[in-house]
C-alpha positions as CSV (number, residue, x, y, z in Angstrom):
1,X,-50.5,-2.2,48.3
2,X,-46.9,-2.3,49.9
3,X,-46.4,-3.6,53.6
4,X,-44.7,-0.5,54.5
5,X,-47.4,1.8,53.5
6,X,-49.9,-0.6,56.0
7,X,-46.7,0.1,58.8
8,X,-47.5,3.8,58.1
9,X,-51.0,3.6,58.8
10,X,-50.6,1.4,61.7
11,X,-48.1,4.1,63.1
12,X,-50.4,6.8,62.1
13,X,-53.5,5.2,64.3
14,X,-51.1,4.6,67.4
15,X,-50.3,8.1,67.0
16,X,-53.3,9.9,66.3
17,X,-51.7,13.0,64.0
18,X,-49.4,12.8,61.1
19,X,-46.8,15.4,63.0
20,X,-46.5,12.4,65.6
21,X,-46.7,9.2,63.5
22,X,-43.9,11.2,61.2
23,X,-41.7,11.7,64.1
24,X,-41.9,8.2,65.2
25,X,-41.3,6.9,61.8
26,X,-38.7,9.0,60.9
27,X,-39.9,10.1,58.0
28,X,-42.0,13.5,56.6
29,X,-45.7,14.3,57.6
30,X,-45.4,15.0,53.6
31,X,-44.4,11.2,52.6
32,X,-46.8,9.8,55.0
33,X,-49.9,11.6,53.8
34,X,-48.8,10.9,50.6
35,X,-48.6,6.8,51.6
36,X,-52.4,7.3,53.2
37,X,-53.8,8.7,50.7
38,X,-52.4,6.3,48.0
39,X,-53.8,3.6,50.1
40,X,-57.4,5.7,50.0
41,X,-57.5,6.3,46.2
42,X,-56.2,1.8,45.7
43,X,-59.4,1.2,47.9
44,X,-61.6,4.1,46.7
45,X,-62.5,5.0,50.3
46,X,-61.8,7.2,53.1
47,X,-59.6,5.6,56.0
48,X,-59.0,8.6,58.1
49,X,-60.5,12.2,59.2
50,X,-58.3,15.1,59.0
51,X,-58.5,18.1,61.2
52,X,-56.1,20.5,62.9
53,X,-56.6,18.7,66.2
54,X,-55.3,15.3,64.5
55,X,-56.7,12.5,62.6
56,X,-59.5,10.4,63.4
57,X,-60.0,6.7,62.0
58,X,-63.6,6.3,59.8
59,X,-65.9,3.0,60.2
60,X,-63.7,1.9,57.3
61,X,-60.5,2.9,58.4
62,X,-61.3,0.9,61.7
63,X,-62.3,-2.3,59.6
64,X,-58.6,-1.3,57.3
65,X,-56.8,-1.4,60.9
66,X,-57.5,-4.6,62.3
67,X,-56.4,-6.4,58.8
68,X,-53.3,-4.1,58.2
69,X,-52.3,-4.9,61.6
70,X,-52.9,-9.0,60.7
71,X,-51.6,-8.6,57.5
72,X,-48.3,-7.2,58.7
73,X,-48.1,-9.4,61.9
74,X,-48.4,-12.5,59.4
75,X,-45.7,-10.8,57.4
76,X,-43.4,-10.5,60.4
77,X,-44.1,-14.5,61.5
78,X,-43.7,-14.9,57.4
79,X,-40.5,-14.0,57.2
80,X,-39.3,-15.1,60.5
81,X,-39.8,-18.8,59.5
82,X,-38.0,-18.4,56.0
83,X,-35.0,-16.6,57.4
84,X,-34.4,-18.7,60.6
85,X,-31.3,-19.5,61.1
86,X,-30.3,-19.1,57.5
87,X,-29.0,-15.1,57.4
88,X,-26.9,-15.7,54.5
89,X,-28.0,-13.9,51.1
90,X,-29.7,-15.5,47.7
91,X,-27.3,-17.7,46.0
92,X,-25.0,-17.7,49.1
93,X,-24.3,-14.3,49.2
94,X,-22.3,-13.0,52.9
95,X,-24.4,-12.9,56.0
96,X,-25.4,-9.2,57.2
97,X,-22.5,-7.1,58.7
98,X,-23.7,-5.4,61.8
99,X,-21.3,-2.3,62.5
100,X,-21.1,-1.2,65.8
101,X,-19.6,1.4,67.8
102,X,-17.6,1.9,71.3
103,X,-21.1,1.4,73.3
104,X,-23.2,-0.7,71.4
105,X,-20.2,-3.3,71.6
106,X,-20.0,-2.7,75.6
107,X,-23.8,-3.0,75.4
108,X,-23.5,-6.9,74.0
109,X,-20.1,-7.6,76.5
110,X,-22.5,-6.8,79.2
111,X,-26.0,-9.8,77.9
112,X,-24.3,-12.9,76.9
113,X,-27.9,-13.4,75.4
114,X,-27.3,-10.5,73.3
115,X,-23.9,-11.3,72.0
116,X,-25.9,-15.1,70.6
117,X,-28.3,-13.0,69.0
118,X,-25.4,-11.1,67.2
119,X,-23.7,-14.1,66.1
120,X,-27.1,-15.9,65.1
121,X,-27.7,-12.8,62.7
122,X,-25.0,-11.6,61.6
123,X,-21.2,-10.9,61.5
124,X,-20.3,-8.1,64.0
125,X,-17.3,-5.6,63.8
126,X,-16.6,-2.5,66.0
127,X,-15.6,0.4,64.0
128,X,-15.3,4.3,65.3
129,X,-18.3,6.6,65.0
130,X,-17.0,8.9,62.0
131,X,-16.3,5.3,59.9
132,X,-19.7,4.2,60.9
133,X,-21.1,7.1,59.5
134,X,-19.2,7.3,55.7
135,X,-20.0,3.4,56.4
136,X,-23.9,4.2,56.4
137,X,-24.0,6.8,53.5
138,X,-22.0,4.2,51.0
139,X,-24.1,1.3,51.8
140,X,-26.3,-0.1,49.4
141,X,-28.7,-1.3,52.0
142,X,-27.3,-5.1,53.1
143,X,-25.6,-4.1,55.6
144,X,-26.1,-2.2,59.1
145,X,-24.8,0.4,61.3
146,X,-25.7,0.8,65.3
147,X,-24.7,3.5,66.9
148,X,-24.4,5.8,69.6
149,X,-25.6,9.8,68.8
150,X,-25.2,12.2,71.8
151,X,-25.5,15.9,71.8
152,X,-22.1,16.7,70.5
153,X,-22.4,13.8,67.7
154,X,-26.3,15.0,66.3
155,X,-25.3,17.7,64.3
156,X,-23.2,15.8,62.5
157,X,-25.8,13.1,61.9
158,X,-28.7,15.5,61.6
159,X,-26.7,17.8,59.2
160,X,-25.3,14.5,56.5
161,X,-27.9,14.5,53.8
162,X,-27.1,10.7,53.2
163,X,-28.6,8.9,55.9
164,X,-31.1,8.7,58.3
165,X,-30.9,7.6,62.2
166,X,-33.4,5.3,63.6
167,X,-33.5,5.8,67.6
168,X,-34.3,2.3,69.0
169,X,-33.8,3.0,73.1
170,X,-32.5,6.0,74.9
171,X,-29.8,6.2,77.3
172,X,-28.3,8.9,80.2
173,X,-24.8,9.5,81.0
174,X,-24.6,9.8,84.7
175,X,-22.4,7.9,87.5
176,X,-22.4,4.8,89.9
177,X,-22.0,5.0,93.4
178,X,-22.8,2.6,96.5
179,X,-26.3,2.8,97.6
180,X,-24.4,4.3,101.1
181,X,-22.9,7.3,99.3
182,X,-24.9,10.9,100.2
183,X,-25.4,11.9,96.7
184,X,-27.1,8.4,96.0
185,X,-30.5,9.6,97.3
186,X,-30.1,12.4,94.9
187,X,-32.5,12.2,91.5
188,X,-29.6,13.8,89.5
189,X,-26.0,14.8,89.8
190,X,-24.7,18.4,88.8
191,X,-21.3,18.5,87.5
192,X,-19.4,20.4,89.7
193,X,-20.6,18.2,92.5
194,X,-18.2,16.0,91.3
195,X,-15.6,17.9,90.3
196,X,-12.9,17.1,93.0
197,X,-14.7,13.4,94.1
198,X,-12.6,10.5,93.4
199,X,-14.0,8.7,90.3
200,X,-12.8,5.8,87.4
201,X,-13.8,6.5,83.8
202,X,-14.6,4.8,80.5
203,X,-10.5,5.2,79.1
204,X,-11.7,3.6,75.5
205,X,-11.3,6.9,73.2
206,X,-15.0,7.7,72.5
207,X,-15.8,7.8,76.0
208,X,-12.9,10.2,77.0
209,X,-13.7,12.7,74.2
210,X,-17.8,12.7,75.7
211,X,-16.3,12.3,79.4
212,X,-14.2,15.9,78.5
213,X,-16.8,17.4,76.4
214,X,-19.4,17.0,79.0
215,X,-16.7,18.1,82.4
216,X,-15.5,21.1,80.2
217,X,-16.5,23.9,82.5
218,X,-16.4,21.3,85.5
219,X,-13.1,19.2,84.9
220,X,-12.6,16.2,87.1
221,X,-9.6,16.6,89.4
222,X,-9.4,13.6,91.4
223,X,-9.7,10.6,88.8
224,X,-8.2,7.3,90.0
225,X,-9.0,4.5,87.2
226,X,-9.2,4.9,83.9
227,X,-10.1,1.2,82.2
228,X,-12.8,0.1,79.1
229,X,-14.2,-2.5,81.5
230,X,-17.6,-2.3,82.3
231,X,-16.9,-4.7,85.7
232,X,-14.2,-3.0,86.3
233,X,-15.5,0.4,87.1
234,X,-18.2,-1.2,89.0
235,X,-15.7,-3.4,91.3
236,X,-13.9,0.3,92.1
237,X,-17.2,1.2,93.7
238,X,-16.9,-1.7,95.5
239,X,-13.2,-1.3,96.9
240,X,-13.4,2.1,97.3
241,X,-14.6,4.4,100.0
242,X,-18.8,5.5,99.8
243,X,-17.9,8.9,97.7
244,X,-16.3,7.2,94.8
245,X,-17.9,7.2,91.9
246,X,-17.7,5.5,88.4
247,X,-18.9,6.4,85.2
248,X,-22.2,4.7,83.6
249,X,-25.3,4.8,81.4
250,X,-28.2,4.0,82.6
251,X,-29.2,1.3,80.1
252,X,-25.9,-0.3,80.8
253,X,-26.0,-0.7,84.3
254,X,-29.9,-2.0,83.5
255,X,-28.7,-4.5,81.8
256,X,-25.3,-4.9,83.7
257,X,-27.8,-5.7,87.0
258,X,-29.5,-8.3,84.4
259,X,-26.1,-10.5,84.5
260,X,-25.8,-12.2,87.5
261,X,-21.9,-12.0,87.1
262,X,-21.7,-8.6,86.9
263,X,-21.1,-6.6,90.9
264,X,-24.1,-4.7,91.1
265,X,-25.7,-5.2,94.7
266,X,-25.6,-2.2,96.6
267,X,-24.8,-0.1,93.8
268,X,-26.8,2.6,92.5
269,X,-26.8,5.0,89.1
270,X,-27.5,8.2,89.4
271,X,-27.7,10.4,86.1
272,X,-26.1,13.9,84.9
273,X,-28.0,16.6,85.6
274,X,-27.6,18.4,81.8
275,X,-29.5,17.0,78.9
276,X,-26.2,16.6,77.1
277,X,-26.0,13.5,78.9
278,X,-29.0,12.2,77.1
279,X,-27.7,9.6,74.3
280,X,-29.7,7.7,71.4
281,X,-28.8,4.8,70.4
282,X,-30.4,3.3,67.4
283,X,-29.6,2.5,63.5
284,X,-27.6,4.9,60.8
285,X,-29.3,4.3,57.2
286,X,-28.5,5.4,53.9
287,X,-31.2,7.9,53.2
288,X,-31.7,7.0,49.4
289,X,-32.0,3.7,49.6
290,X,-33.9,0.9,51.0
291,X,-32.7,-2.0,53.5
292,X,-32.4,-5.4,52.0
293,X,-35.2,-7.8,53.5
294,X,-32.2,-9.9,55.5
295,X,-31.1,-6.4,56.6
296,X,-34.4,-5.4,58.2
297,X,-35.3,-8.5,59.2
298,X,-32.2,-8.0,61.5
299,X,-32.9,-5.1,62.9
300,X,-36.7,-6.4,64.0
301,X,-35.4,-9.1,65.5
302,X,-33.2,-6.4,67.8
303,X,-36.1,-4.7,68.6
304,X,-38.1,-7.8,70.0
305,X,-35.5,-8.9,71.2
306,X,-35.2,-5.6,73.3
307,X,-38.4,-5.6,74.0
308,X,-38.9,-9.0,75.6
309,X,-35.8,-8.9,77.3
310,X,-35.4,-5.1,78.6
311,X,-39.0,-4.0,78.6
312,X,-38.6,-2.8,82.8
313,X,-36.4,-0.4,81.3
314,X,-38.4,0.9,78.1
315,X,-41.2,1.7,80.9
């Protein structure tokens, strides 16, 4: 009996069908069913009902539940307490190389609490999106990749038979304005609203390429600052007149109006209209093989740390 297999069926209660555990795991309704029923035939019982509405947990499988989920929370505290503070390898192998790209660097310039939990973890290095991804398909599993994958990046991700992506927040494109501007009590901005308003972009390569792709039937004909800055673009809001606007995400400027040094009162984000604004940011496996036990423990450490820390956001 493997603690992944107990993750599955934990997933698979929480979710109540195999098409929606599956989705949330990442994985195929196929592998999952297989992982369930494995666990039924080790314990010669039945955990689950299956019907075409969804799955529903037997007596058995309830009294299976509340140990798997014991069993895997001791796991979790288990591991926790052996790797503390001691991220290096067996027999002093390197520590964990976390790969980032453009955003999720800007993500950890924006949390000082974020960058310690990168430095207490691992060694961190910002690399482009199409390195990150060769970067995930050659890696034997001790090492990670978090990225950025918006609508004109999926494909390419989606389409690579040699990783996988693990979504661990979602994030919208949109703009910041002062709460004073007219289009701030708008829910959403269209494109060509903002067309021939005076706005500063992101200027770091990346950005431009998405900024372009996503104005390429509404180009932006009255940009005045182009800088990488996250402070930056929010100090033009402040120094410029109530219809400037800057461009944002809306998990940044969450987190940016977590940090009391960053110039956030009175500002507002408002996000893109089309869904290719919507972004996920989240972790690029290798597909055929599996994370080393300092790797993953990394990456759950991310997501509590997220979810302690950023859970206004994720509701």
């Amino acid at each position: 009996m493997q603690i992944e297999s107990l993750r599955y069926f934990i997933a698979l209660a929480q979710a109540g069908s195999f098409y929606g555990a599956a989705k949330n795991l990442l994985i195929s309704q196929q592998g999952l069913n297989k992982a369930v029923t494995s666990l039924e035939t080790e314990l010669g019982i039945k955990l689950v009902e299956r019907s075409r509405r969804g799955v529903r947990l037997t007596s058995d499988g309830e009294v299976f539940l509340k140990h798997a989920e014991r069993i895997v929370d001791d796991h979790r505290g288990m591991v926790d307490e052996l790797l503390e503070g001691r991220f290096e390898g067996p027999e002093g192998e390197e520590p964990i190389t976390l790969y980032v790209s453009y955003y999720g660097a800007q993500t950890a310039v924006s949390n000082t609490s974020y960058i310690g939990l990168l430095a207490e973890n691992s060694s961190y290095l910002e690399e482009p999106f199409d390195k990150l991804v060769q970067r995930a398909a050659l890696s034997d599993g001790s090492d990670l990749c978090y990225l950025d994958v918006n609508a004109k990046t999926l494909s390419g991700v989606l389409q690579n038979p040699d990783v996988r992506f693990e979504p661990i927040l979602k994030t919208t494109f949109g703009f910041v304005c002062s709460e004073e501007s007219e289009l701030a009590r708008e829910s959403v901005l269209h494109r060509s609203d903002l067309s021939k308003l005076p706005v500063a972009l992101n200027a770091h390569r990346e950005m431009t390429q998405l900024t372009e792709w996503l104005f390429r039937d509404h180009p932006l004909e009255n940009v005045r600052m182009g800088v990488t800055s996250p402070r930056m673009l929010l100090e033009f809001i402040h120094a410029s007149e109530y219809e400037s606007f800057a461009a944002f995400d809306s998990f940044g400027f969450f987190v940016s109006q977590l940090d009391a040094n960053m110039p956030t009162d009175g500002l507002k984000f408002v996000p893109l209209s089309t869904p290719e604004a919507i972004c996920q940011v989240g972790f690029l496996y290798p597909r055929h093989r599996k994370l080393s036990l300092h790797a993953q423990h990394c990456v759950d450490v991310l997501k509590r740390f997220l979810a302690e820390n950023c859970g206004e956001y994720f509701e």
